[in-house]
C-alpha positions in Angstrom: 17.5 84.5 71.2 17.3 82.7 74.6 15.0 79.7 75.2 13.8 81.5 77.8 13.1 84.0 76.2 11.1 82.2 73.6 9.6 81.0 76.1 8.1 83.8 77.3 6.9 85.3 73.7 5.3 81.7 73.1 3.2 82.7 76.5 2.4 86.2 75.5 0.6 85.3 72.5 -1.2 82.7 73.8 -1.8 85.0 76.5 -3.2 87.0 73.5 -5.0 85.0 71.4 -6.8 83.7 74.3 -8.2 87.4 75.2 -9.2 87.7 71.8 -11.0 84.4 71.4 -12.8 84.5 74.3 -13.3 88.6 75.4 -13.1 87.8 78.8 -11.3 90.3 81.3 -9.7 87.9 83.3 -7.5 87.0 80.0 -7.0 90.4 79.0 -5.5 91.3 82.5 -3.1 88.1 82.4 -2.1 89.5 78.8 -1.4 92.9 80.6 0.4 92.0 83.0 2.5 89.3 81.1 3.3 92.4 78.7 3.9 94.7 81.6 6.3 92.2 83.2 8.0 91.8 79.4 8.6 95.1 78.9 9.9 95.4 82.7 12.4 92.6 81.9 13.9 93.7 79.2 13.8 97.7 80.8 16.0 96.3 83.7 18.5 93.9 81.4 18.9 97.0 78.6 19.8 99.5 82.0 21.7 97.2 83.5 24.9 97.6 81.2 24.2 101.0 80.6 26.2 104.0 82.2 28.9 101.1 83.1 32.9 101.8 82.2 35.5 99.5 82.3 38.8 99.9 82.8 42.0 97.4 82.0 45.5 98.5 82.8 48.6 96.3 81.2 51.4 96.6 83.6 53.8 96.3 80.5 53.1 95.1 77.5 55.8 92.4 76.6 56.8 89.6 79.2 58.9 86.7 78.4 58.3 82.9 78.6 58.9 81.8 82.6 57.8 85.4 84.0 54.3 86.9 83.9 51.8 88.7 82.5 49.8 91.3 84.6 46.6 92.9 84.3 44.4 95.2 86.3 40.7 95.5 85.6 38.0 97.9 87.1 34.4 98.1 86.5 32.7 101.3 87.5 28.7 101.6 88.1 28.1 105.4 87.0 24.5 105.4 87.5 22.4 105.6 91.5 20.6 102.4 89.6 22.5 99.5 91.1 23.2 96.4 88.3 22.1 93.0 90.1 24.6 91.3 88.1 27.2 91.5 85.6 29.6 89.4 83.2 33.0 90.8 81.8 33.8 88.0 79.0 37.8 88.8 78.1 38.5 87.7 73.9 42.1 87.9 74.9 44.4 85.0 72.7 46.8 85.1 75.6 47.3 81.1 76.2 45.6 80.8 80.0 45.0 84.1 80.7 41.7 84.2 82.5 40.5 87.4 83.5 36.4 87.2 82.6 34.4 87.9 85.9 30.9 88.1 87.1 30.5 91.0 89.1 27.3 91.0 91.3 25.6 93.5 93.4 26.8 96.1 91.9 25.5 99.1 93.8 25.2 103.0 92.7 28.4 104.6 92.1 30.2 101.5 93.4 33.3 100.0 91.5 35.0 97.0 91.8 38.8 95.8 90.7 40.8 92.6 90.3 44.3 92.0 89.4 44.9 89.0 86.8 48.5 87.5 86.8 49.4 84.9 83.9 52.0 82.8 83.8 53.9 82.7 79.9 54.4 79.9 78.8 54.4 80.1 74.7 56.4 83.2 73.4 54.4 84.9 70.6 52.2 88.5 69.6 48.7 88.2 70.9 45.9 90.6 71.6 44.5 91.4 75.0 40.7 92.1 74.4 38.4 92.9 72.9 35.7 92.4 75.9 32.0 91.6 76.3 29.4 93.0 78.8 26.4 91.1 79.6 23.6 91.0 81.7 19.8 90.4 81.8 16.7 90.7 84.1 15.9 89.0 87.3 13.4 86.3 86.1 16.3 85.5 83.3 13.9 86.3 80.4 15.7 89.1 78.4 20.0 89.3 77.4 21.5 92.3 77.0 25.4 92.5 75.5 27.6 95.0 74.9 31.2 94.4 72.9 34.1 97.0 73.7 35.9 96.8 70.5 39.5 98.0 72.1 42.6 95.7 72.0 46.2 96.3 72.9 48.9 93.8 71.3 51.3 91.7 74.0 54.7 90.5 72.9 56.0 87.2 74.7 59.7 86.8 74.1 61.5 83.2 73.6 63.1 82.4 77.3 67.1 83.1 77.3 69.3 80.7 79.0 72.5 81.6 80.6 75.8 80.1 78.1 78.9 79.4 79.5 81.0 76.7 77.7 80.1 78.4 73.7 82.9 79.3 71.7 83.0 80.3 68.4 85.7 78.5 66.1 89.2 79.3 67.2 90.5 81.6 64.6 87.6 84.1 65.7 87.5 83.5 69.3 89.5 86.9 70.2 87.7 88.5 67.5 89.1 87.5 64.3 91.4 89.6 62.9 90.8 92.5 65.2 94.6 93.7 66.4 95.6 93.1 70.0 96.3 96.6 71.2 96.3 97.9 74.3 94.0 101.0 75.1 93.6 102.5 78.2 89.8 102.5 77.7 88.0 99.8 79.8 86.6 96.7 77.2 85.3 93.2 78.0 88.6 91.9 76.7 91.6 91.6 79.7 94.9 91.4 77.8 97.2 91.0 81.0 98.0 92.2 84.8 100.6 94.6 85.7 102.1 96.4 88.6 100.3 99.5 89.8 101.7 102.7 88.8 100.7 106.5 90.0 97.9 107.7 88.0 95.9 104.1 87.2 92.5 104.0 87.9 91.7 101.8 91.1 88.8 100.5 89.5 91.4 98.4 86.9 93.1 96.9 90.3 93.1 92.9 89.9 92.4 91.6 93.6 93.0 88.7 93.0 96.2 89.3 91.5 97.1 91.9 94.2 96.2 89.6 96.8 98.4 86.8 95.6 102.0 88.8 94.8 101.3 91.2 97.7 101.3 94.0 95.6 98.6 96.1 93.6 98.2 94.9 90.5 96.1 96.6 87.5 94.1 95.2 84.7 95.8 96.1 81.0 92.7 96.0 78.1 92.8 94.8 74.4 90.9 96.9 71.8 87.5 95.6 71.6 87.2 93.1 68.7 86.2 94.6 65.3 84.0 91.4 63.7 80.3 91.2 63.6 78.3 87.8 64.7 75.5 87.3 62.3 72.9 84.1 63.7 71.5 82.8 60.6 68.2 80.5 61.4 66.5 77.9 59.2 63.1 78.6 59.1 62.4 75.8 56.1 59.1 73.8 57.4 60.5 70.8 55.8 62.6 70.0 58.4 61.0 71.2 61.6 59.2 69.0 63.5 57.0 69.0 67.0 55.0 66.7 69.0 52.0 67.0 71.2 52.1 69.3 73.6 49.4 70.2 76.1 49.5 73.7 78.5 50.6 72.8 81.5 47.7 73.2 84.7 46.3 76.5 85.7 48.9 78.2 88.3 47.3 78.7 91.9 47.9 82.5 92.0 46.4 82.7 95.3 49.2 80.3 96.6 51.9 82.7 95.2 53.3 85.6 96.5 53.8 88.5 94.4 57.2 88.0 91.8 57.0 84.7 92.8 57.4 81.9 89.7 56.3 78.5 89.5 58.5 75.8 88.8 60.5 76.3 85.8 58.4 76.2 82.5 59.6 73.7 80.1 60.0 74.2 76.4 57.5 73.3 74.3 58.8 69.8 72.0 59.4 71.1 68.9 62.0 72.1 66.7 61.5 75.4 66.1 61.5 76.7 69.9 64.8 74.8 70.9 66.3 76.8 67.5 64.8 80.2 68.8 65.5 79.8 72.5 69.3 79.0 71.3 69.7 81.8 69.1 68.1 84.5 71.8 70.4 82.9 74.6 73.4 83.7 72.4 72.0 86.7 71.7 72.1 87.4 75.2 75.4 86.1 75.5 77.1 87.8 73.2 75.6 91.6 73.9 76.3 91.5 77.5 79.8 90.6 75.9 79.2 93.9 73.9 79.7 92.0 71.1 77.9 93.4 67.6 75.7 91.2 66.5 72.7 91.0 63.8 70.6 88.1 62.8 69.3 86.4 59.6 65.6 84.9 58.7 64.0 83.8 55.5 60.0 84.3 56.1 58.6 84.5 53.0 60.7 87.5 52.3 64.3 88.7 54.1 64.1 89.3 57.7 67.1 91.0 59.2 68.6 92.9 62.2 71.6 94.6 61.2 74.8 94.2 63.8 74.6 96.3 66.7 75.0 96.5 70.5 73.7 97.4 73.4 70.2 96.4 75.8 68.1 97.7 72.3 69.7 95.5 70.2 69.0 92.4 72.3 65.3 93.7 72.3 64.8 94.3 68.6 66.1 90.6 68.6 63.7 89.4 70.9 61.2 90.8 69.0 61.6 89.8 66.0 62.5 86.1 67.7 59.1 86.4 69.2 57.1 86.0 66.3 59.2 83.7 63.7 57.9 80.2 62.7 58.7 77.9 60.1 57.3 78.7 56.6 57.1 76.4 53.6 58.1 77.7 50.2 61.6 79.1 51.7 64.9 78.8 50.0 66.8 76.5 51.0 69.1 77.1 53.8 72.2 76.1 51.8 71.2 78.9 49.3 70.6 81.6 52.7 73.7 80.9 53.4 75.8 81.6 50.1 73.5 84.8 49.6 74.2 86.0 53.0 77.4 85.3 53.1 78.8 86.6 50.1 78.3 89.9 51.8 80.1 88.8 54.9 84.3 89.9 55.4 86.8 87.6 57.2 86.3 89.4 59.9 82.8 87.9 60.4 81.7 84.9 62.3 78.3 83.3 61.4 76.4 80.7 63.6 73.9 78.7 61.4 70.8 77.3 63.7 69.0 74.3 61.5 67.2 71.3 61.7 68.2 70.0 58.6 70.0 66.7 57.4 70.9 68.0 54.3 74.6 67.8 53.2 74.6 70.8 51.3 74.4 73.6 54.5 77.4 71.8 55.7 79.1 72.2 52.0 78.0 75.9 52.2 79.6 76.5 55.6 82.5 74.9 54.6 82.7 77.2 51.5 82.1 80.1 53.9 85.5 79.2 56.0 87.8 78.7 52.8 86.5 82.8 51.9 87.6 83.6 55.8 84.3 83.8 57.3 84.3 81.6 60.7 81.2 79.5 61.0 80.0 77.6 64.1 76.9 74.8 63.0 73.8 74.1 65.6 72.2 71.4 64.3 68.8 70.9 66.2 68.1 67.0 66.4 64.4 66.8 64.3 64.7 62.8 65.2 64.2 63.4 68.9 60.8 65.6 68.0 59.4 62.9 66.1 61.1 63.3 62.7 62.0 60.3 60.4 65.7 61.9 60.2 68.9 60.9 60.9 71.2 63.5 62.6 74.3 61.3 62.0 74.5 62.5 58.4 74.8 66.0 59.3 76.7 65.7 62.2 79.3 63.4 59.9 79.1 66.0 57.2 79.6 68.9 59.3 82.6 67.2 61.0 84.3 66.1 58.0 84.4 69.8 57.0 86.2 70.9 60.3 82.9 73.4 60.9 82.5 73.5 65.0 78.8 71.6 65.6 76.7 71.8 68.6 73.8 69.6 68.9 70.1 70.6 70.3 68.0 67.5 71.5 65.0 67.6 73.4 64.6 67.7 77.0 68.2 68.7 76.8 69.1 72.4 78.8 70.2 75.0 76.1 73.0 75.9 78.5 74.2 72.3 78.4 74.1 71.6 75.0 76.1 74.6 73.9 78.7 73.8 76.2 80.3 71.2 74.2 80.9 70.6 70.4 78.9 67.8 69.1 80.6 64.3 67.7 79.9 61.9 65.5 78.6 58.6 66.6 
């Protein structure tokens, strides 16, 4: 209970035992009237958060880090009673997202709204609710609350960077052993340019081409390529690291106009985002490539997305991306990789995302490439988060065994660093 409250119980009684002691009217009024104004109170807080709904509408119910997260709430007085004040206390685990009001004045049959935009800034599951109602009595004796138990679950997704300069390792870069024929089907993959003949499809006509020999000239198409990508990430805690990291300042929504962003969120320093923001931006990459591709996790227990393609496949990834963070007790990544990939063809490539130093990954890639199976190494550099590791190590290992390396340090773009193979130093 309140101290006010308290308070006031500590004054009836004496109120109380005075009329008793004594007999005398005067007393025995105040002691009326102090119960009278008691039960009053608590009458008016107990009413005021009855005959009340509220309402919250999620826009959509997954958002991505960079964009926002939007919320409409409305509070609806059902009663002529009017409520002097109300507060709406949001249990949401949403990282800034604010949307607890106090709504006062409330009259009969009145409702009021507001609209709560937040800013994502840390991908993740989280819940929105539950809520609390409060509200007491004028002379702020009595309390009343109210919990609405309902939540609905909101899915950030890791950001996705645009890729330009990646390649996968050169026997696989036209899709392994995939044959090069031509099909008169439209695929990602332009074999060559020839001269228009009656009956080809104008959308196939190369402008550029056209334009520079003066005469129309047609795209020809290779049969899209048969192999699978498989991302394979490192989830052993061992080797992750991360530094401190505080939210960045409350956005001024009121100084934004509707879709706009603020400046370009950051990634937060540790190892594990830079390894999942890499694997959804190839991902990304790679599907709007229409490229099949699946992806690999050890959790506890086997986490995988078999290859597919398409907008649903890069969701299902995102997902599942969404949520992953490292876990100690894993196998180690070297042993991931010979289990998953003695199920792999040679017509398979496999990107391995890790933070670790240890040789023996790079000995199981390397194993991976004398069966046919084309492996491309991202090492994420644990010494710039913090970690007592050396990256040379790796990177010499990795090198030595002609595996293609790209190298993750922080504060570095994702875009950038997967645009050139890593050397060592």
């Amino acid at each position: 209970m309140r101290r006010n409250t308290w308070l006031a119980l500590a004054i009836w009684l004496l109120s109380l035992a005075a009329a008793l002691n004594t007999g005398r009217d005067l007393l025995y009024n105040t002691f009326y009237l102090i119960t009278a104004v008691l039960v009053g109170s608590w009458l008016w807080a107990w009413l005021n958060i009855q005959s009340v709904s509220l309402t919250r509408r999620v826009r959509a119910r997954r958002s991505q880090v960079g964009k926002w997260a939007e919320e409409q709430f409305e509070v609806v007085n059902r009663s002529r009673l009017p409520k002097l004040w109300l507060e709406i206390r949001d249990h949401s685990t949403l990282p800034g997202h604010h949307p607890s009001r106090v709504v006062s004045s409330l009259g009969g049959h009145q409702r009021r709204s507001w609209y709560i935009r937040t800013f994502c800034y840390r991908r993740g599951r989280y819940l929105l609710g539950p809520l609390t109602l409060r509200s007491g009595d004028p002379l702020g004796i009595f309390e009343v609350r109210r919990r609405l138990p309902y939540t609905t679950t909101f899915l950030v997704y890791p950001p996705v960077y645009p890729v330009h300069g990646f390649r996968l390792s050169e026997a696989q870069a036209v899709g392994g052993e995939a044959p090069r024929y031509r099909t008169h089907y439209v695929t990602p993959n332009v074999a060559t340019v020839r001269e228009y003949v009656p009956g080809d499809s104008f959308n196939r006509i190369h402008w550029r081409s056209t334009a520079r020999t003066g005469r129309l000239m047609v795209k020809e198409f290779e049969l899209d390529p048969a192999s699978d990508i498989w991302i394979v990430l490192d989830l052993d805690a061992r080797w992750h690291a991360a530094l401190p990291w505080e939210p960045p300042p409350v956005v001024d929504r009121a100084a934004l106009l509707p879709g706009e962003l603020p400046s370009a969120v950051e990634l937060i320093p540790a190892t594990i985002e830079y390894a999942v923001a890499a694997a959804a931006s190839l991902a990304n990459h790679f599907l709007n490539q229409r490229r099949a591709l699946g992806l690999i996790a050890y959790t506890g227990h086997r986490e995988i997305i078999h290859p597919d393609r398409g907008e649903r496949q890069l969701n299902k990834i995102l997902e599942m991306l969404a949520v992953l963070e490292p876990v100690a007790g894993v196998p180690p990544f070297d042993r991931v990789l010979t289990t998953e990939g003695s199920f792999l063809g040679r017509t398979s490539a496999l990107i391995a995302i890790s933070p670790s130093v240890d040789r023996e990954w790079a000995l199981a890639l390397r194993e991976l490439r004398r069966r046919g199976v084309h492996s491309t190494a991202i090492v994420v550099a644990a010494d710039s988060f913090g970690a007592p590791t050396r990256r040379q190590r790796i990177l010499a290992e990795l090198w030595a065994n002609n595996v293609p390396t790209y190298l993750l340090e922080r504060g570095q773009g994702i875009g950038d660093a997967l645009a050139a193979y890593a050397r060592p130093t």
